[in-house]
C-alpha positions in Angstrom: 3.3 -45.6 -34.0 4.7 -45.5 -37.6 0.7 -44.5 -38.5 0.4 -41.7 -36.2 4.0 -40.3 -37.8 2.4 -40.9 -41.4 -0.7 -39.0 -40.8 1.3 -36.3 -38.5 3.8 -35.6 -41.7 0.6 -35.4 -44.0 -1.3 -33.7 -42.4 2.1 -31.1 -42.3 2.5 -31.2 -45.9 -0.8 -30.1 -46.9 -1.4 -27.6 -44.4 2.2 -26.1 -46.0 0.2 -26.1 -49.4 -2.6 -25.4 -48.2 -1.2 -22.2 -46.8 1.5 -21.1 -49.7 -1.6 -21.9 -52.1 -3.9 -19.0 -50.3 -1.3 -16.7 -49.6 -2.7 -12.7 -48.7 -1.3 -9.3 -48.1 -2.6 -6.9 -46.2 -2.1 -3.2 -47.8 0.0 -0.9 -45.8 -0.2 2.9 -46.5 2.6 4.1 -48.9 2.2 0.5 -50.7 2.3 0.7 -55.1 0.6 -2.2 -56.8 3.8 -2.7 -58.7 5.8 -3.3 -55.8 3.3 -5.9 -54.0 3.5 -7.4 -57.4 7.2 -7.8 -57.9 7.5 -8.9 -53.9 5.1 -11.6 -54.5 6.9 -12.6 -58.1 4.3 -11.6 -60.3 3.0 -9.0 -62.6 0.2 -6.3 -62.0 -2.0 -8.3 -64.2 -1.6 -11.5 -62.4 -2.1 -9.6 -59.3 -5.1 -8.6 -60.9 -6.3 -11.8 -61.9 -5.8 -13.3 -58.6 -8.6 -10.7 -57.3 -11.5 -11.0 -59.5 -13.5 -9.2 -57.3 -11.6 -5.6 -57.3 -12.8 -3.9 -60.6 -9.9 -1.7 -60.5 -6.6 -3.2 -58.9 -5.3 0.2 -59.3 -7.5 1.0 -56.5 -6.0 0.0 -53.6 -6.4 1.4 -49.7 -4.9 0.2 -46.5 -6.3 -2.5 -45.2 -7.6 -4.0 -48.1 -7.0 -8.0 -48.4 -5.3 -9.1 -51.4 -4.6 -12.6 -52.8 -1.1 -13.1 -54.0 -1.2 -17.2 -54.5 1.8 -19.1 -54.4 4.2 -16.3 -54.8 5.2 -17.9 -58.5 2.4 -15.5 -60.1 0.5 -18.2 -61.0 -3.6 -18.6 -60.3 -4.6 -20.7 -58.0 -7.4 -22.6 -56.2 -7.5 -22.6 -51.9 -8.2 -26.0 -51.1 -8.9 -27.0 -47.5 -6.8 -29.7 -45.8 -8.4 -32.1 -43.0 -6.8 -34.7 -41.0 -8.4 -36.4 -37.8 -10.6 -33.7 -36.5 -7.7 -31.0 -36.8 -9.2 -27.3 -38.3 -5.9 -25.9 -40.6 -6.9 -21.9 -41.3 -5.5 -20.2 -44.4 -1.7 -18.3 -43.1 -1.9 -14.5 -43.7 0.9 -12.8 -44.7 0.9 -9.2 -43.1 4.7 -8.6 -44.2 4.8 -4.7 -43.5 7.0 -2.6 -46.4 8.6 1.0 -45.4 6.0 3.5 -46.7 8.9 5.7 -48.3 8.7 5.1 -52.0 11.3 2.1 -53.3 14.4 4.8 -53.7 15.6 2.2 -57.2 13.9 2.7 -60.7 11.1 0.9 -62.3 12.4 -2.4 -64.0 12.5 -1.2 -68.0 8.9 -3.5 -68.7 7.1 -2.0 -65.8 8.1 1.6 -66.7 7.5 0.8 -70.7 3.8 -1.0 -69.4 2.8 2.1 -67.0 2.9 -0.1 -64.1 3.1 1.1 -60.5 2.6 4.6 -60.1 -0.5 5.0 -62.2 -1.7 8.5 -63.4 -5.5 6.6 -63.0 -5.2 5.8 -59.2 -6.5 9.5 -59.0 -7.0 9.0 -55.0 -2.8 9.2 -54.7 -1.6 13.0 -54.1 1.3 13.5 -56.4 -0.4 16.8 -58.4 -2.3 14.9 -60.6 -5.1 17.9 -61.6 -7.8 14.9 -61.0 -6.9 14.2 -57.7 -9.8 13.7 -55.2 -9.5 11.6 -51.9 -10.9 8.0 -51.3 -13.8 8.0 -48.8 -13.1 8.6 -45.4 -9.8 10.7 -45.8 -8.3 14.3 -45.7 -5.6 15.7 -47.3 -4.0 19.0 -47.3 -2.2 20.8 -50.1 0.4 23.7 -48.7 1.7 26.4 -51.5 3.9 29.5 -51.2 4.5 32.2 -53.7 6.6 34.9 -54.7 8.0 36.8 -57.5 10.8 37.7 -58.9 12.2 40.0 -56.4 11.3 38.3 -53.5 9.8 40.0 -51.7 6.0 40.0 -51.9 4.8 36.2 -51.1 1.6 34.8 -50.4 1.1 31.2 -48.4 -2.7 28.8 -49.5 -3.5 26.2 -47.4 -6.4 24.0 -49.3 -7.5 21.3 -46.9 -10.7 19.0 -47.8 -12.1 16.2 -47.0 -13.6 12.9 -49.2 -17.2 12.1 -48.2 -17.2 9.4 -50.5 -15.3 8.3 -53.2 -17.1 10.5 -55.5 -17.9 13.8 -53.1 -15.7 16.2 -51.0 -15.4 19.0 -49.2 -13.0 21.4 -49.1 -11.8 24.9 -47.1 -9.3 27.3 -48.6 -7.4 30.5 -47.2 -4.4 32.7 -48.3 -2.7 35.2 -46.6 -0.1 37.6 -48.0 1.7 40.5 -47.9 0.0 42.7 -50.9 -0.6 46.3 -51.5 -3.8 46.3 -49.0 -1.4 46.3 -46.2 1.8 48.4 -45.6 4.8 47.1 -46.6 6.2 44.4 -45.1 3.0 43.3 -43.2 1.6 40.1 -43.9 -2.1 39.4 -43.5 -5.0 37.0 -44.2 -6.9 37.8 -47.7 -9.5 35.1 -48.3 -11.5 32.5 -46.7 -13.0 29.9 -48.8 -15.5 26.6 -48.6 -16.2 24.5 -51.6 -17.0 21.1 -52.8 -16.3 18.6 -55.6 -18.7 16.2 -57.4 -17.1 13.2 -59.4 -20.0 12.9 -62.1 -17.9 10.5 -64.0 -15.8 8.2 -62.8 -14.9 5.2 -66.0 -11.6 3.5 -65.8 -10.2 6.1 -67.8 -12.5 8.7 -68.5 -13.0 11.8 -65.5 -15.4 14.2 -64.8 -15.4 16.9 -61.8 -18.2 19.5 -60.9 -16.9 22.4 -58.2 -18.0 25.2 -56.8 -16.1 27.3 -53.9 -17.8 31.0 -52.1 -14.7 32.7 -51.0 -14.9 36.0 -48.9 -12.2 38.5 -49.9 -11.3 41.5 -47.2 -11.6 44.1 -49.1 -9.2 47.4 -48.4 -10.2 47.2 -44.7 -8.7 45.6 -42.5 -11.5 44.1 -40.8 -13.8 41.1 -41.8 -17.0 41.8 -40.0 -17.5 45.3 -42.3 -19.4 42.9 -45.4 -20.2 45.7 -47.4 -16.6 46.4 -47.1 -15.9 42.7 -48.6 -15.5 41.4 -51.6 -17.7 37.4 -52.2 -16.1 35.7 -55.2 -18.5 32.8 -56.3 -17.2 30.1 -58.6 -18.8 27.5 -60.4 -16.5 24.9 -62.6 -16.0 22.0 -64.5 -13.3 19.1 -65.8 -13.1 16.6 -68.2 -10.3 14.3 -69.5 -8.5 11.2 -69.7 -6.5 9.5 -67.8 -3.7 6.4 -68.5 -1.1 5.1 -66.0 1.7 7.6 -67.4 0.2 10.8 -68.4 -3.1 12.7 -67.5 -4.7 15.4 -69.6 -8.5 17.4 -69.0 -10.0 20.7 -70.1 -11.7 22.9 -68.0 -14.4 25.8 -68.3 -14.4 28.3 -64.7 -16.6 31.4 -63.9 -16.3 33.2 -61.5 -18.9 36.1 -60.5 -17.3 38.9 -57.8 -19.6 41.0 -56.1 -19.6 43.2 -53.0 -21.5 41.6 -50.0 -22.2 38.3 -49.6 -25.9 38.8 -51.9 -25.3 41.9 -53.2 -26.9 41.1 -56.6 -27.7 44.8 -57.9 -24.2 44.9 -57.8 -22.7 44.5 -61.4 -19.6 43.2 -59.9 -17.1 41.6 -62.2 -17.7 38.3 -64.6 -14.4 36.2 -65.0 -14.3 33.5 -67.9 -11.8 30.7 -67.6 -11.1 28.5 -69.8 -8.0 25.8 -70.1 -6.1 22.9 -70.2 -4.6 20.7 -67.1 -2.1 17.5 -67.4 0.4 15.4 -65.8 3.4 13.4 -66.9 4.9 10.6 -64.7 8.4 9.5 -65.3 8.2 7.0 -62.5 6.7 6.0 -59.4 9.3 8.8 -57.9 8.9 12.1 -60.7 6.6 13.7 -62.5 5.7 16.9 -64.2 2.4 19.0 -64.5 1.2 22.1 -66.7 -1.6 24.2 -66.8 -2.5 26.9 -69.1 -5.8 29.3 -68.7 -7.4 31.4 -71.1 -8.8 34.4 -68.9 -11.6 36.8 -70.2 -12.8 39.6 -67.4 -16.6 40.3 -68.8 -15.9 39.5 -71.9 -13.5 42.6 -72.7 -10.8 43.2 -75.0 -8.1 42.8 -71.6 -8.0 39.1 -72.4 -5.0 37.0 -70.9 -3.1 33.9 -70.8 -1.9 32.0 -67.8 0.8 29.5 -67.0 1.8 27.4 -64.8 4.8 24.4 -65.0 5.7 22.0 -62.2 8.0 19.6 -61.6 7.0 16.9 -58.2 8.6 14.5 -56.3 6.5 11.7 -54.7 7.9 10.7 -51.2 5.3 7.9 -51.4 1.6 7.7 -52.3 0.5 9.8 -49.3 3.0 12.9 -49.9 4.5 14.8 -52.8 6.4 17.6 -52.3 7.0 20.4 -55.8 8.2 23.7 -56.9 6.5 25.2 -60.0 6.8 28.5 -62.0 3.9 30.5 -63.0 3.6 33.5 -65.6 1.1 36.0 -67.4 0.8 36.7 -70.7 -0.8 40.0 -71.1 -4.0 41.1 -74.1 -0.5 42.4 -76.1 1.0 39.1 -76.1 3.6 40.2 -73.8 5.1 39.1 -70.3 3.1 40.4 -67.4 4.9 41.6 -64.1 3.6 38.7 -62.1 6.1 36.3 -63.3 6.9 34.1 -60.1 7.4 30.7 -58.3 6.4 28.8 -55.6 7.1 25.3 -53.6 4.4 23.2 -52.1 3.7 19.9 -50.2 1.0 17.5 -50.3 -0.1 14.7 -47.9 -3.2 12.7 -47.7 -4.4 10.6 -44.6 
């Protein structure tokens, strides 16, 4: 009798260790690396070193497995326990957290490492200019504008799609109330379809190829006139560097606007763009982002500057929500008219 309670406590023991020893989490959406870290009493680079096999841990999607050993942070080796024909299996944590971002502050060493919300995990929406969604998922960007007097605004809806991790696809519309309507009336402007090619994607180093056809409706009010239409063809690329707390990437844009959708004897009007994006993160909650364009219109003397400064709040990694200011600068270095602001909300799933 003693025996069988000897083998029975054993056989206990080590299935206890067996199963604190290979520990796993399962990745929930709204989940930071930081936090599964911390939870699991360990840093971002132990977590990493507990995964060999994920070249990026900043790289996470729901679902995904992830070894978090012992819980002391420390690496270890899943040994399998036997005793008298009894199978023990490995005990799965799938301990769900809250998907709203952790409302308390980074810890002074992650914030000073660049742990957690990480400016290089470009597949989180928080208006990083590199975003670009993981395969398999859509997101949908929501902006409206106005100016100054409020009274003029315009809503854009940009909702793609990622093929892969390195590909997507992408529609875009705005509708406004604008001088081609009568006052007060609000209407549909532009229709737009477009995709984006990652051509490189190093741990920090980004590069994007786009290009978007976008139909215009011209002064009509009517979209199946095309000669009454206006077919703005764009063709673009980015370049630039990203590290867990700040983002920055040039860009070169041209656009080619023409009447009818292949109206090439048309001279239509050659737009030159180019600029500079970035992003700041403060924390896993704030960040800010700037762009600033340098505009040439067929290489004329009626060259501009354009601005725009944002400031975003991240509701978790799926959503963001931000209010920005934009502004001209006009070929006599002065402030142009269209001086204005504008909220909008981001989610990816």
């Amino acid at each position: 009798m003693k025996k069988h309670i000897v083998l029975l406590s054993v056989a206990g023991s080590l299935l206890v260790v067996g199963s604190a020893m290979a520990a796993t989490y399962t990745v929930q959406k709204g989940d930071w690396v930081s936090t599964i870290a911390s939870k699991h009493g360990m840093t971002t680079k132990q977590l990493a070193a507990l995964n060999p096999k994920i070249t990026d841990i900043n790289r996470i999607y729901p679902g995904q497995v992830l070894n978090v050993g012992d819980g002391t942070g420390t690496v270890t080796k899943t040994t399998t326990a036997k005793a008298t024909k009894t199978k023990t299996t490995t005990a799965t944590k799938t301990a769900r957290r809250d998907v709203v971002a952790p409302t308390q502050p980074m810890a002074a060493s992650t914030a000073a490492t660049g742990e957690g919300h990480c400016a290089t995990c470009d597949n989180v929406i928080n208006g990083n200019p590199l975003y670009r969604p993981a395969e398999g998922r859509f997101y949908s960007v929501t902006s409206a504008e106005t100016d100054t007097s409020f009274k003029p605004y315009a809503l854009t809806e940009q909702f793609g799609f990622g093929i892969t991790d390195r590909l997507s696809v992408f529609l875009k519309t705005t509708g406004s109330t604008s001088d081609s309507f009568k006052s007060g009336t609000f209407g549909w402007n532009n229709f737009g379809l477009g995709a984006s090619f990652r051509w490189l994607n190093d741990a920090n180093w980004k590069g994007d190829i786009y290009g978007t056809l976008t139909a215009n409706r011209g002064l009509e009010k009517t979209w199946w006139h095309q000669d009454d239409n206006l077919y703005l063809w764009t063709a673009g690329t980015k370049f630039g560097y990203a590290t867990c707390s700040w983002t920055v990437n040039g860009l070169f844009e041209y656009d080619y606007l023409n009447t009818g959708a292949f109206n090439w004897n048309d001279q239509g009007l050659h737009l030159y763009k180019v600029g500079l994006e970035g992003q700041y993160a403060f924390n896993e909650d704030w960040n800010v982002a700037a762009t600033v364009l340098y505009i040439m219109p067929n290489n004329s003397d009626f060259n501009y500057f354009s601005g725009k400064l944002g400031l975003n709040y991240n509701i978790d990694t799926t959503k963001f929500v931000g209010v920005y200011v934009f502004q001209t600068l006009d070929n006599d270095n002065k402030f142009a008219d269209d001086t204005g602001l504008g909220v909008q909300f981001g989610i990816d799933f």
